[in-house]
N, CA, C and O atoms as CSV, one atom per row, in Angstrom:
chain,resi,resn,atom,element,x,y,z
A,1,UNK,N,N,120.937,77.277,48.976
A,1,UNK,CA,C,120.656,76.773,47.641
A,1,UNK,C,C,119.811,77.813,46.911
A,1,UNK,O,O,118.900,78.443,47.448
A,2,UNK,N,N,120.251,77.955,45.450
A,2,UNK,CA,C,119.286,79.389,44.631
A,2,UNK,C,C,117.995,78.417,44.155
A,2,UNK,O,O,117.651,77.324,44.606
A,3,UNK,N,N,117.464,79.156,43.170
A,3,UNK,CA,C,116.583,78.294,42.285
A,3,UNK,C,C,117.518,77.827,41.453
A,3,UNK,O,O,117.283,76.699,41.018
A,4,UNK,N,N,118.716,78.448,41.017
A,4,UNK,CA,C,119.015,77.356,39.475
A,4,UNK,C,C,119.567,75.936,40.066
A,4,UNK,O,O,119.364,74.871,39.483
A,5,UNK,N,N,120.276,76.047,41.270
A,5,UNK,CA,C,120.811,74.645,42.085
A,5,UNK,C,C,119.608,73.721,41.949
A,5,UNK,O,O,119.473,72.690,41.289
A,6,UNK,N,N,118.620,74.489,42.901
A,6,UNK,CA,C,117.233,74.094,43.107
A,6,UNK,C,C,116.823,73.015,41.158
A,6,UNK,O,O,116.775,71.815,40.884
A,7,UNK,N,N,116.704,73.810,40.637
A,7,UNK,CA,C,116.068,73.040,39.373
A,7,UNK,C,C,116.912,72.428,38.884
A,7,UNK,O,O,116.515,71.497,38.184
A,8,UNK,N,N,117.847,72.547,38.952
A,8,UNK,CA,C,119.205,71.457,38.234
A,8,UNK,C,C,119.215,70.316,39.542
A,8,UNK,O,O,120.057,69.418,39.538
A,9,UNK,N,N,118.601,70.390,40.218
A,9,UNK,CA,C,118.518,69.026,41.182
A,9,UNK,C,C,116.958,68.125,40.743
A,9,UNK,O,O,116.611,66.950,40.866
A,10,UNK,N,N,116.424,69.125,40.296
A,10,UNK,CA,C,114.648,68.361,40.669
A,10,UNK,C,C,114.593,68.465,38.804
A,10,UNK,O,O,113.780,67.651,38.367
A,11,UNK,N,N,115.124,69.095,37.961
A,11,UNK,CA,C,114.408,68.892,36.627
A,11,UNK,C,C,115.807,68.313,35.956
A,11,UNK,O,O,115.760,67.111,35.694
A,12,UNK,N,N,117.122,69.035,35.621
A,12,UNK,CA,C,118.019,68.615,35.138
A,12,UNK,C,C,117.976,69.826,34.015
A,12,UNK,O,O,117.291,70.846,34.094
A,13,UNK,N,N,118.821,69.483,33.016
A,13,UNK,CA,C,118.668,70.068,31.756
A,13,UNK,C,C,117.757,69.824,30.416
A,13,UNK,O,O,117.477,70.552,29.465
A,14,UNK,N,N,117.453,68.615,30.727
A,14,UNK,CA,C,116.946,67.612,29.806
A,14,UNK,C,C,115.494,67.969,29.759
A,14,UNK,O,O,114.718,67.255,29.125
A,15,UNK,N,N,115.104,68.983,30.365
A,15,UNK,CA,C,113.307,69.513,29.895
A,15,UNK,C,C,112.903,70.638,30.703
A,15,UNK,O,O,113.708,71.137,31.490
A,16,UNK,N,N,111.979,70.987,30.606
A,16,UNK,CA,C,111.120,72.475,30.834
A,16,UNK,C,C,111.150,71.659,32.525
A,16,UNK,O,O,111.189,70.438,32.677
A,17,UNK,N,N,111.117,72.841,33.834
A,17,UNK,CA,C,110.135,72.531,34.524
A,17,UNK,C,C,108.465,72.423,34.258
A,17,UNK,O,O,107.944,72.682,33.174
A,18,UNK,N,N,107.930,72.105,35.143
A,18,UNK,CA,C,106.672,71.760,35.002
A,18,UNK,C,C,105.931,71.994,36.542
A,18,UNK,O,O,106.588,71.677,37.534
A,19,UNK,N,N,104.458,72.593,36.721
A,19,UNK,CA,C,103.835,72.137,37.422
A,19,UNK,C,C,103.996,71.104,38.405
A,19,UNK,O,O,104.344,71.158,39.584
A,20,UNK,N,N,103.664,70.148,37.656
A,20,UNK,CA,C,103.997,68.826,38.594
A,20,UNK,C,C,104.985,68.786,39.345
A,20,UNK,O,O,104.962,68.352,40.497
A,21,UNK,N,N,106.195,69.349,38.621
A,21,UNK,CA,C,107.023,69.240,40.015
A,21,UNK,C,C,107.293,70.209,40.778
A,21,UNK,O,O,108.436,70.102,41.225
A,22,UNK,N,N,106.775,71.075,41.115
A,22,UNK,CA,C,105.829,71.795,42.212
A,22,UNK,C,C,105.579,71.198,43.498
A,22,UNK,O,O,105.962,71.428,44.645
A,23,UNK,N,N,104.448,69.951,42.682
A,23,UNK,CA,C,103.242,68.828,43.757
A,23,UNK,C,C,104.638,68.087,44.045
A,23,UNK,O,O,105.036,67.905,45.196
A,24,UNK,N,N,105.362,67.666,42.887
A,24,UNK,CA,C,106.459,66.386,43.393
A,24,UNK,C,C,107.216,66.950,44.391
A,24,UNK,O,O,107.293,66.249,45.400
A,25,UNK,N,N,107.727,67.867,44.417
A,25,UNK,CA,C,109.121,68.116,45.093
A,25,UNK,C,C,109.230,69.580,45.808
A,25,UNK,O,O,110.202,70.053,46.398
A,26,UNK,N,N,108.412,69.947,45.663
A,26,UNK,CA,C,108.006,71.384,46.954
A,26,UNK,C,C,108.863,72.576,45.770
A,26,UNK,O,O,108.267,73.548,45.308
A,27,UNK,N,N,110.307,72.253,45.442
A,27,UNK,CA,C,110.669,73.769,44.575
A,27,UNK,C,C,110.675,74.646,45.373
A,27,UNK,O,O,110.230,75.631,44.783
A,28,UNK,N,N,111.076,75.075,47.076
A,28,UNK,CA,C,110.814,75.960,47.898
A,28,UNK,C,C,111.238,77.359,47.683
A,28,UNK,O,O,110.519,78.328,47.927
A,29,UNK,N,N,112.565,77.424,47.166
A,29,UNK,CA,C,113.406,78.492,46.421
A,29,UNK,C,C,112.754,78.724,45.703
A,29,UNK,O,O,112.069,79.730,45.890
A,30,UNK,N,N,112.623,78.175,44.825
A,30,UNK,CA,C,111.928,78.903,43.238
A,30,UNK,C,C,110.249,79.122,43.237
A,30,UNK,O,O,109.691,79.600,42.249
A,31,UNK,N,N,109.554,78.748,44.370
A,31,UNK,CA,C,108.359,79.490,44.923
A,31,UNK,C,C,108.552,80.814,45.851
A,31,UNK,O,O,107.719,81.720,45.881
A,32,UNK,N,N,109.613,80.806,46.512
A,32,UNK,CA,C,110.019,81.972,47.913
A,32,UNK,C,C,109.928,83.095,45.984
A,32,UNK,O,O,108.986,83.856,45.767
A,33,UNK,N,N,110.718,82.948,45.273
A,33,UNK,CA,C,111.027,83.502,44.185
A,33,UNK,C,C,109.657,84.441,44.067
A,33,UNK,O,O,109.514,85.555,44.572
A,34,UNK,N,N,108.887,83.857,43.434
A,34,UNK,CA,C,107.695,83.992,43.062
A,34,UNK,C,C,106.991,84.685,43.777
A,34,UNK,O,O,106.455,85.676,43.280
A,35,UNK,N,N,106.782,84.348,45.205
A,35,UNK,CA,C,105.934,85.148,46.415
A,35,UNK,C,C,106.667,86.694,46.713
A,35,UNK,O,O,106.075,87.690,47.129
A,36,UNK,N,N,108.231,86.574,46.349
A,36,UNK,CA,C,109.179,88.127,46.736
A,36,UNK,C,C,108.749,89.102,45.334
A,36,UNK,O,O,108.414,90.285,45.389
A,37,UNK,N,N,108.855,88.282,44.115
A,37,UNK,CA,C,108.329,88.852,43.032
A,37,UNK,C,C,107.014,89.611,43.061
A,37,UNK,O,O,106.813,90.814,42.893
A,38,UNK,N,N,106.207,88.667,43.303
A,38,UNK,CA,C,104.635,89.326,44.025
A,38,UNK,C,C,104.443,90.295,44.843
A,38,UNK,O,O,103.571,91.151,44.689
A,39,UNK,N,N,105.220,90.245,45.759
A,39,UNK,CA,C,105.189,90.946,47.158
A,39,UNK,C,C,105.757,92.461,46.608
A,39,UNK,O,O,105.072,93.482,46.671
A,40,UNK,N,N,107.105,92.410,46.074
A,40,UNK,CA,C,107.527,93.523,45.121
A,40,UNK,C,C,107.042,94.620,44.315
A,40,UNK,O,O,107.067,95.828,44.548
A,41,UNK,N,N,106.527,93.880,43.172
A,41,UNK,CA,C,105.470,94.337,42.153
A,41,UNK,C,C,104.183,94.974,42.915
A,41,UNK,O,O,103.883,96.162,42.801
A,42,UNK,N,N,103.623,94.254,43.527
A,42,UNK,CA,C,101.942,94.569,44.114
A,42,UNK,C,C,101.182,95.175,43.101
A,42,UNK,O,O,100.588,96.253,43.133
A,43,UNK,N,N,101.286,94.220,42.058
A,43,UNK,CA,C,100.288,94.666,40.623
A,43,UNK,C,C,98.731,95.393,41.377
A,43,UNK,O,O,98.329,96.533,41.139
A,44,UNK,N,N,98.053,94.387,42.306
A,44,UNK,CA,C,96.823,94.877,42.628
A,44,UNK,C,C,96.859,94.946,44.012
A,44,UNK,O,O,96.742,94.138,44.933
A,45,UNK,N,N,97.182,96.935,43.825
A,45,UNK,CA,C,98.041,97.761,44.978
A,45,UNK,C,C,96.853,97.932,46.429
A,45,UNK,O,O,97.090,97.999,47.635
A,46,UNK,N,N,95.689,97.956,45.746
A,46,UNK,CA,C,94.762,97.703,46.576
A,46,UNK,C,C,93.674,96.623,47.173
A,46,UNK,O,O,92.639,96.725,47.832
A,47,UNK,N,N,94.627,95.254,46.462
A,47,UNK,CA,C,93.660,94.076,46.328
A,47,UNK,C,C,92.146,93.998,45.990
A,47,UNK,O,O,91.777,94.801,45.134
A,48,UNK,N,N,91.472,93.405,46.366
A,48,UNK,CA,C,90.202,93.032,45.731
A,48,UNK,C,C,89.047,93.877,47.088
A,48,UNK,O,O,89.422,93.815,48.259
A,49,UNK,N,N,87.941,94.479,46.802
A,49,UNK,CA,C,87.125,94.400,47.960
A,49,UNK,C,C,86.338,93.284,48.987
A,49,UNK,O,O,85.947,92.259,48.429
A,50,UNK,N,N,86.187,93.362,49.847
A,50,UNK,CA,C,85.795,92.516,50.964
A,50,UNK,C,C,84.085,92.873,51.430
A,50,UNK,O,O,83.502,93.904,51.094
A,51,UNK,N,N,83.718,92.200,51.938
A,51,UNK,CA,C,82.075,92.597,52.305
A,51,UNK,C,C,81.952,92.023,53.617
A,51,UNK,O,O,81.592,90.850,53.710
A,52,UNK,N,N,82.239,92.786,54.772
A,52,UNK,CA,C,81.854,92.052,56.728
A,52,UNK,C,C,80.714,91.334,56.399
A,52,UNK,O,O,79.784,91.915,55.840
A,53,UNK,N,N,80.643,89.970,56.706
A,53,UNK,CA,C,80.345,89.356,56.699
A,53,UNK,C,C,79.476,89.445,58.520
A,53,UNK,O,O,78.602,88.598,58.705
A,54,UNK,N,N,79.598,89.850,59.000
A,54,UNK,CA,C,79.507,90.372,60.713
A,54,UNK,C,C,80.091,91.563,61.352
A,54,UNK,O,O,81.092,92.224,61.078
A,55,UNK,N,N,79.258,91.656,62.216
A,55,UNK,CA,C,80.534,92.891,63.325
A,55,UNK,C,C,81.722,92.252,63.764
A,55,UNK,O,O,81.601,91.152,64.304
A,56,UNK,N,N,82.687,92.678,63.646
A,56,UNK,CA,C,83.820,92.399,64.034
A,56,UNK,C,C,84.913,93.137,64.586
A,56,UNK,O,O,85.140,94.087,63.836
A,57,UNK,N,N,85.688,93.125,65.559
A,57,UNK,CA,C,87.007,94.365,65.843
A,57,UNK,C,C,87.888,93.960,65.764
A,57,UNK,O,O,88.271,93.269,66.708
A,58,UNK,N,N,88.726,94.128,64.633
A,58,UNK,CA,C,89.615,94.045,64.597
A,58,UNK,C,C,91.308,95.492,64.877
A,58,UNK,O,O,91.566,96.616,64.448
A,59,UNK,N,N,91.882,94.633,65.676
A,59,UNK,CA,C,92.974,95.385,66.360
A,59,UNK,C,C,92.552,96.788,66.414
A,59,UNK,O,O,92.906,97.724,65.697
A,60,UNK,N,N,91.618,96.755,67.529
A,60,UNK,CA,C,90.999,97.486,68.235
A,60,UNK,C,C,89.910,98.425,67.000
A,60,UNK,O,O,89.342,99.373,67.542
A,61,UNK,N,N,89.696,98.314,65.996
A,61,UNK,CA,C,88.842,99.091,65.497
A,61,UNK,C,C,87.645,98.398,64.787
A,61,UNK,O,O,87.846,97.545,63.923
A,62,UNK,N,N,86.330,98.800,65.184
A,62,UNK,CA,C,85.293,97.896,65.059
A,62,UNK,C,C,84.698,98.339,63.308
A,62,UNK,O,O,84.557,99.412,62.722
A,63,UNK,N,N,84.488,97.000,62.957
A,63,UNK,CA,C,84.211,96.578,61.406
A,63,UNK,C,C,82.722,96.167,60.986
A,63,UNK,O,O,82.495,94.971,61.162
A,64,UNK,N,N,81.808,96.817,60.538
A,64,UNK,CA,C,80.791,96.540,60.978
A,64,UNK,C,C,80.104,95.541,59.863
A,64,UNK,O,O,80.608,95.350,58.756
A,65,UNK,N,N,78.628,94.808,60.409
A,65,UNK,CA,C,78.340,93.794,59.418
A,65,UNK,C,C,78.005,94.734,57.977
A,65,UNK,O,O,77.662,95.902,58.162
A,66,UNK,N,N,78.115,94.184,56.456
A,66,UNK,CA,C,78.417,94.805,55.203
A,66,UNK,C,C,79.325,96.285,55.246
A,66,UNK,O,O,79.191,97.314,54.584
A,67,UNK,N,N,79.821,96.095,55.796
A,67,UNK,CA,C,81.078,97.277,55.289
A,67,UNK,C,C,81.813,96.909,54.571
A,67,UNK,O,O,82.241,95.778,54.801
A,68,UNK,N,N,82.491,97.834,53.013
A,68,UNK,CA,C,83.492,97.406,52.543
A,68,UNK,C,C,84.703,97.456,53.014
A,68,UNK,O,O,85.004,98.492,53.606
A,69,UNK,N,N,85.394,96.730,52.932
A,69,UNK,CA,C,86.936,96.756,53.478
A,69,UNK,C,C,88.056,96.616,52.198
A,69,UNK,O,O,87.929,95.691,51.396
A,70,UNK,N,N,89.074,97.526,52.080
A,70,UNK,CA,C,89.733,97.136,51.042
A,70,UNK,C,C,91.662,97.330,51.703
A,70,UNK,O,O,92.083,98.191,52.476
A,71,UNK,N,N,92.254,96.470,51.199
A,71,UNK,CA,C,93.444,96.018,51.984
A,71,UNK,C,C,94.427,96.641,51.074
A,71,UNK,O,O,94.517,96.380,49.874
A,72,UNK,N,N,95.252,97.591,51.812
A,72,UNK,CA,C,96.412,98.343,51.082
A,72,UNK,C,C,97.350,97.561,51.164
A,72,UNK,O,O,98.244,97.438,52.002
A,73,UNK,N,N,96.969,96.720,49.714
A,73,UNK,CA,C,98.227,95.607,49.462
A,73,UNK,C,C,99.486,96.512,49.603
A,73,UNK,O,O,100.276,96.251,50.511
A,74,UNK,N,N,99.744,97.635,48.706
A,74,UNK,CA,C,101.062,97.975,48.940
A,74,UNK,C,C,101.763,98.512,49.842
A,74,UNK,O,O,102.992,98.462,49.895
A,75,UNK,N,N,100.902,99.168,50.762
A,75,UNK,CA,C,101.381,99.409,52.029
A,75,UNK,C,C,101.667,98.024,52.952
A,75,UNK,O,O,102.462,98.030,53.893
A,76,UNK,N,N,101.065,97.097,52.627
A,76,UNK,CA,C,101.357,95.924,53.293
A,76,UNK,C,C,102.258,95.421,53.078
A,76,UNK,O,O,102.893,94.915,54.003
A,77,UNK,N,N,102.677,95.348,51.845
A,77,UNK,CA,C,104.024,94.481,51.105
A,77,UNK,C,C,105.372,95.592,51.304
A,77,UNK,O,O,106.480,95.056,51.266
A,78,UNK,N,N,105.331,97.083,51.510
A,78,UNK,CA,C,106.397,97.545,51.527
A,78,UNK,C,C,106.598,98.271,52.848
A,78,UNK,O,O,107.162,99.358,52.968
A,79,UNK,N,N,105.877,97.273,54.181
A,79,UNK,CA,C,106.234,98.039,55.312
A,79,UNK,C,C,107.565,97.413,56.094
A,79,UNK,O,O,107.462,96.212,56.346
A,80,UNK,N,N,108.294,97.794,56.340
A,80,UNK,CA,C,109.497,97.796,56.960
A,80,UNK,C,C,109.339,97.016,58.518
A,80,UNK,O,O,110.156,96.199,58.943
A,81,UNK,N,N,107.963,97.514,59.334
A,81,UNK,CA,C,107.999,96.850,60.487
A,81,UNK,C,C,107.826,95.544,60.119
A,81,UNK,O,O,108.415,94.692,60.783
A,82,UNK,N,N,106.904,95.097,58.883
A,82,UNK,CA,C,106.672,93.888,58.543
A,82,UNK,C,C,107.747,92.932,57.949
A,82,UNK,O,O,107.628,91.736,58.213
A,83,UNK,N,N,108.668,93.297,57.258
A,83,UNK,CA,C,109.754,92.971,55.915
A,83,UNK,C,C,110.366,93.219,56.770
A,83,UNK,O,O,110.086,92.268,57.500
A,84,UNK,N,N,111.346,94.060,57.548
A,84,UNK,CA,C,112.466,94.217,57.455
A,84,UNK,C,C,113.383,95.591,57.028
A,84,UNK,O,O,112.713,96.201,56.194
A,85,UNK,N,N,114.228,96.061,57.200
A,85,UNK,CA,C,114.965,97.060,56.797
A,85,UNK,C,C,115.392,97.272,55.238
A,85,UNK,O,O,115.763,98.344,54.759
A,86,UNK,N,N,115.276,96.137,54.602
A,86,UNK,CA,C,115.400,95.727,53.571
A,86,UNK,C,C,114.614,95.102,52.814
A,86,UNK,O,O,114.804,94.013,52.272
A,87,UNK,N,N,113.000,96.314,52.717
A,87,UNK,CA,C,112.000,95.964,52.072
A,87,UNK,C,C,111.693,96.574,50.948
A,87,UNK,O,O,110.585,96.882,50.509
A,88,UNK,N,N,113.160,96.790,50.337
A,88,UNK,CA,C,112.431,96.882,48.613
A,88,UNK,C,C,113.714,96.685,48.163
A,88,UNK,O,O,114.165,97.151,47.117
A,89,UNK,N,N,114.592,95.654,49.338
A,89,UNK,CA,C,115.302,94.572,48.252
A,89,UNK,C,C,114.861,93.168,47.611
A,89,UNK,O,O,113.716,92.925,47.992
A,90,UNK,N,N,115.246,92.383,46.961
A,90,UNK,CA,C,114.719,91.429,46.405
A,90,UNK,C,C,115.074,90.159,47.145
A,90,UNK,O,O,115.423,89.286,46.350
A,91,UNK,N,N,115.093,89.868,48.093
A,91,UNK,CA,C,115.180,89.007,49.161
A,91,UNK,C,C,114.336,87.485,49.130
A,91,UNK,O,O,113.706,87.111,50.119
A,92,UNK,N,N,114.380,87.004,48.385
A,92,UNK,CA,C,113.239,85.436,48.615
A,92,UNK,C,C,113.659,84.757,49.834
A,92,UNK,O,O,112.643,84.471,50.467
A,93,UNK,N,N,114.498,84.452,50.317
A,93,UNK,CA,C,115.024,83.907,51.154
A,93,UNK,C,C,113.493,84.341,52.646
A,93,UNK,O,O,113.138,83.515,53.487
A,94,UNK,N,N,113.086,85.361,52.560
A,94,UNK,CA,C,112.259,86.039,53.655
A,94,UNK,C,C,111.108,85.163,53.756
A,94,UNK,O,O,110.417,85.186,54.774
A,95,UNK,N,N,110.783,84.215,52.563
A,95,UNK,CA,C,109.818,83.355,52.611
A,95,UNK,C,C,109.926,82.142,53.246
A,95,UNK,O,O,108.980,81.518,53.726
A,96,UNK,N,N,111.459,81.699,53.250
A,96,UNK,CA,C,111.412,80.369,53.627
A,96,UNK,C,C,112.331,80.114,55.235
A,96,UNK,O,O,113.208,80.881,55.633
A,97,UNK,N,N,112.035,79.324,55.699
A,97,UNK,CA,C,112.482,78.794,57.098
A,97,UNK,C,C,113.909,78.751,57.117
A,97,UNK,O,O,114.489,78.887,56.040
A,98,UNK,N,N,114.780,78.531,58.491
A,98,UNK,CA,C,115.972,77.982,58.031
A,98,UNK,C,C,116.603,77.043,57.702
A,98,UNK,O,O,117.829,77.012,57.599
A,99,UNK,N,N,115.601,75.873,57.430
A,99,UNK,CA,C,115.925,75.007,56.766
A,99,UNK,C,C,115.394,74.916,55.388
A,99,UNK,O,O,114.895,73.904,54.896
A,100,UNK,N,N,115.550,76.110,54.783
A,100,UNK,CA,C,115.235,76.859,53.072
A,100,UNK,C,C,113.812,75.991,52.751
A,100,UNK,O,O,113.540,75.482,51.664
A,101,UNK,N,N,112.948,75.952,54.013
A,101,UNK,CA,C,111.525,75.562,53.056
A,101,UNK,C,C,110.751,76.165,53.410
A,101,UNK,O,O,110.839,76.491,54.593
A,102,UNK,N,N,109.274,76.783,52.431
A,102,UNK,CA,C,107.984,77.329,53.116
A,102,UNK,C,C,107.768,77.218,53.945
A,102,UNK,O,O,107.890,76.092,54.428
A,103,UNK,N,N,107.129,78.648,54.993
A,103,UNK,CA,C,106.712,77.997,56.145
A,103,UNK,C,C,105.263,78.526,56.956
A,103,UNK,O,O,105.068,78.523,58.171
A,104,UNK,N,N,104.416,78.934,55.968
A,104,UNK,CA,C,103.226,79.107,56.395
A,104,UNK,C,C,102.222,78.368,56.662
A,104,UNK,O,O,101.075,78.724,56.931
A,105,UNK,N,N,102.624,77.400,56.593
A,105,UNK,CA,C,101.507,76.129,57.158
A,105,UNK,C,C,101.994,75.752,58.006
A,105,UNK,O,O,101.149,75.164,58.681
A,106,UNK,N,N,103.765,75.674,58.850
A,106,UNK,CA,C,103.833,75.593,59.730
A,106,UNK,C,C,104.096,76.301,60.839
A,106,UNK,O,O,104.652,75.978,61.889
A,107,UNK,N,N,103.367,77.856,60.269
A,107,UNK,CA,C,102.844,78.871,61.319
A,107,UNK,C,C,101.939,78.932,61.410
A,107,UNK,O,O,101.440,79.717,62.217
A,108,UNK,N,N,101.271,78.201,60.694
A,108,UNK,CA,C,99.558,78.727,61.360
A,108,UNK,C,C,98.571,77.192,60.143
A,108,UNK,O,O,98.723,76.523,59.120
A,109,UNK,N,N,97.669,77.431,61.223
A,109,UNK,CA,C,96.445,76.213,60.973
A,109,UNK,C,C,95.748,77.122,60.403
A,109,UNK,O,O,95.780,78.283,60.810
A,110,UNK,N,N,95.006,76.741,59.369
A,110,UNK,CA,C,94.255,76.960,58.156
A,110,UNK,C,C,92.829,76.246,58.085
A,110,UNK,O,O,92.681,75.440,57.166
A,111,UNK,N,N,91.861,76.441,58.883
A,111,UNK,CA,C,90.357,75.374,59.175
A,111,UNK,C,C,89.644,75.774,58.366
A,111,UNK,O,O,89.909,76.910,57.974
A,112,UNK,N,N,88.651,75.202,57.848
A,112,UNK,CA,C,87.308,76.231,57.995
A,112,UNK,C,C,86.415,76.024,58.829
A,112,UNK,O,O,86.166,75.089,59.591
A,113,UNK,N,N,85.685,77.548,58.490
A,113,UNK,CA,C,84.858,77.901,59.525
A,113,UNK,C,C,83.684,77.146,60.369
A,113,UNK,O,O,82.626,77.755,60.209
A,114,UNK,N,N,83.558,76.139,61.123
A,114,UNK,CA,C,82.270,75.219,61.032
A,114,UNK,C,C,81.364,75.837,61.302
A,114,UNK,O,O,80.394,75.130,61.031
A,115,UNK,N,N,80.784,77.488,61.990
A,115,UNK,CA,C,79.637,77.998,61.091
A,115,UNK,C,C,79.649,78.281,59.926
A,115,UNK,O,O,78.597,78.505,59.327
A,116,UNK,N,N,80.405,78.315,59.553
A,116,UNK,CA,C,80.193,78.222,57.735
A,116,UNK,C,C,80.745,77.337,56.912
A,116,UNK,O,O,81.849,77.378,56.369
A,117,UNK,N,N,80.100,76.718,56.869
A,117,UNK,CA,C,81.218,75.299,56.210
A,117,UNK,C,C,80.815,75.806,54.695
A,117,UNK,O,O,79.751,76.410,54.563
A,118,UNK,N,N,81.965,75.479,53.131
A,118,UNK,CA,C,81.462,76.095,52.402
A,118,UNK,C,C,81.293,74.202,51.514
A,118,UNK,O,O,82.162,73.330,51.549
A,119,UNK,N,N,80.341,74.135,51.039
A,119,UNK,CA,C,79.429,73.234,50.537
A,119,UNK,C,C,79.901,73.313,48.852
A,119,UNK,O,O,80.203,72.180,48.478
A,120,UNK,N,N,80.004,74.061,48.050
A,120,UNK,CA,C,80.770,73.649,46.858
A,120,UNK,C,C,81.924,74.996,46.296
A,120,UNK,O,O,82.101,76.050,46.907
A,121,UNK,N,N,82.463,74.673,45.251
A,121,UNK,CA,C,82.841,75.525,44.978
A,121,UNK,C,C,82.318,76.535,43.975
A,121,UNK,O,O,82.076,76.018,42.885
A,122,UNK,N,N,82.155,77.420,44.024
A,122,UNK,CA,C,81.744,78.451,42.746
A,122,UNK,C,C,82.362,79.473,42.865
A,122,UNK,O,O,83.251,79.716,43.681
A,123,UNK,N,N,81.702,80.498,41.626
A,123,UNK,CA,C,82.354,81.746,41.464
A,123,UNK,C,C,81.186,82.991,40.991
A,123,UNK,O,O,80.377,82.939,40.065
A,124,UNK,N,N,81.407,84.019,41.910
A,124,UNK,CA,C,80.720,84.844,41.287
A,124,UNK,C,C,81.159,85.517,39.780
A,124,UNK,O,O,82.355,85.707,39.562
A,125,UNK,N,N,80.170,85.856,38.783
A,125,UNK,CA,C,80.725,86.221,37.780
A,125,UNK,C,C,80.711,87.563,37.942
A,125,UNK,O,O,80.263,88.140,38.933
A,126,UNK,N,N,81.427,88.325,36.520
A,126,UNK,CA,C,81.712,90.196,37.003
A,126,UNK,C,C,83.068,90.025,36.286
A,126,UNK,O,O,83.622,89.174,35.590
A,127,UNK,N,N,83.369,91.419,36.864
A,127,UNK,CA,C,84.666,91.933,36.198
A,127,UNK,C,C,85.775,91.277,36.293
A,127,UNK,O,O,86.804,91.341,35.621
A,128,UNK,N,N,85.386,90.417,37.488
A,128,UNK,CA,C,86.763,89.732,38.277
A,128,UNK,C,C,86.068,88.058,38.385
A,128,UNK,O,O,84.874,87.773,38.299
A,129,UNK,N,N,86.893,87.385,38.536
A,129,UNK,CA,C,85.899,85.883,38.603
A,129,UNK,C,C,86.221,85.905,39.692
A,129,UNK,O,O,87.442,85.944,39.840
A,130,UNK,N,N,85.385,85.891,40.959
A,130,UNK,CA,C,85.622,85.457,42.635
A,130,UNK,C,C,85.212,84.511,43.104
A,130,UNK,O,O,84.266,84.049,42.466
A,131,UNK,N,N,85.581,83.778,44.271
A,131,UNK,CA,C,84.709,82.935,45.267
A,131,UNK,C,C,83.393,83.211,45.771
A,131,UNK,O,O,83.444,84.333,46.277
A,132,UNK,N,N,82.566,82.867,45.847
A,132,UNK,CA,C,81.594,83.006,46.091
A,132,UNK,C,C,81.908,83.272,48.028
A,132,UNK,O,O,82.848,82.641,48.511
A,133,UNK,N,N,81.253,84.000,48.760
A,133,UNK,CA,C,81.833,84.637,49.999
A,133,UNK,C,C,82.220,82.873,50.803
A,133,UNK,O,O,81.810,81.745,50.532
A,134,UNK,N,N,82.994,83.301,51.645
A,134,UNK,CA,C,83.338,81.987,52.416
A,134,UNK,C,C,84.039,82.194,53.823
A,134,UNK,O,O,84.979,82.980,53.707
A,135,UNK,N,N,83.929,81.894,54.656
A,135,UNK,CA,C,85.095,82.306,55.476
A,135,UNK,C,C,86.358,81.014,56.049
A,135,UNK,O,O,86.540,80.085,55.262
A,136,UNK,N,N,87.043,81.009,57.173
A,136,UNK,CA,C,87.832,80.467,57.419
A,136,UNK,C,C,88.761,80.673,58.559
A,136,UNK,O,O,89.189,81.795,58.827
A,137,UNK,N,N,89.178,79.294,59.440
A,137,UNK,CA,C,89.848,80.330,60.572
A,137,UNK,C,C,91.299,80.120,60.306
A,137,UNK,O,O,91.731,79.119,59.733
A,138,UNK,N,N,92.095,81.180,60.778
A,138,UNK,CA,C,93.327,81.008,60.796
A,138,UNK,C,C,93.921,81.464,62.457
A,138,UNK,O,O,93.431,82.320,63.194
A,139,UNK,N,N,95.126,80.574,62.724
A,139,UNK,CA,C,95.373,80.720,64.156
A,139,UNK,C,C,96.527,80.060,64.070
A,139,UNK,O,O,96.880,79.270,63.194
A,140,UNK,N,N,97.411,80.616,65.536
A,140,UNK,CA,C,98.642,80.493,64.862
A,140,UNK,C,C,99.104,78.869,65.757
A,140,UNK,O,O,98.918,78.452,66.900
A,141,UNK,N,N,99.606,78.457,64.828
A,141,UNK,CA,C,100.054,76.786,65.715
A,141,UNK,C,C,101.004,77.156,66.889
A,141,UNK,O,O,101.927,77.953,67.060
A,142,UNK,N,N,100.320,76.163,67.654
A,142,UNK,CA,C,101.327,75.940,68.978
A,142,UNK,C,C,102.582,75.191,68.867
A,142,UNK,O,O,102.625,74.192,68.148
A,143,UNK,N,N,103.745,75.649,69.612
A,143,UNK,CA,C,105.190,75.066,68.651
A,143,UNK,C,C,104.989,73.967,69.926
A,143,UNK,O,O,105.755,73.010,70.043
């Protein structure tokens, strides 16, 4: 199923999609859309900076507490071991399961951290509006 199947099932002709039906009806196609679009583009090629929050090693190289870390979105989004052979075709389909729905929540659990539980929401102000630091665990579900 594309997105136009997709929205001619969940909206019709008779009005704009909307948000809401997003929350109503998942739209899995026409989000996979959106995330390949993203992934593509990599407007912000180097994402945002990070601040270690602790020592940490990650895959084998140690990260120390306040170091900046900054994530080569585009090397991330256009690596081939990651994507596929066919990573700078336009592929949405790469997002969704084979039963054509999202499936990152049902690869992995999403907690937070209970040493750090984060208590409200805010934002630091600046150039960029951010979260105020937070962490979170991620791990991959047991099938």
């Amino acid at each position: 199923m594309g997105a136009k199947s997709e929205l001619d099932r969940v909206v019709g002709p008779s009005r704009q999609v909307a948000l809401s039906d997003k929350a109503l009806y998942g739209l899995p196609y026409t989000e996979a859309i959106i995330l390949e679009t993203l992934r593509l583009s990599s407007i912000a090629p180097l994402g945002v900076p990070h601040r270690m929050i602790g020592d940490t090693i990650f895959h084998g190289y140690f990260l120390p507490k306040d170091v900046t870390v900054i994530a080569g979105l585009y090397t991330i989004h256009h690596d081939s071991k990651i994507w596929g052979k066919d990573v700078n075709e336009f592929r949405p389909e790469r997002f969704l399961n084979e039963d054509k729905t999202p499936s990152i929540l049902q690869t992995f659990n999403i907690e937070p951290d209970p040493d750090c539980p984060v208590r409200s929401v805010e934002t630091v102000k600046g150039f960029n509006v951010e979260p105020k630091p937070f962490t979170f665990v991620l791990s991959l579900r047991k099938t």
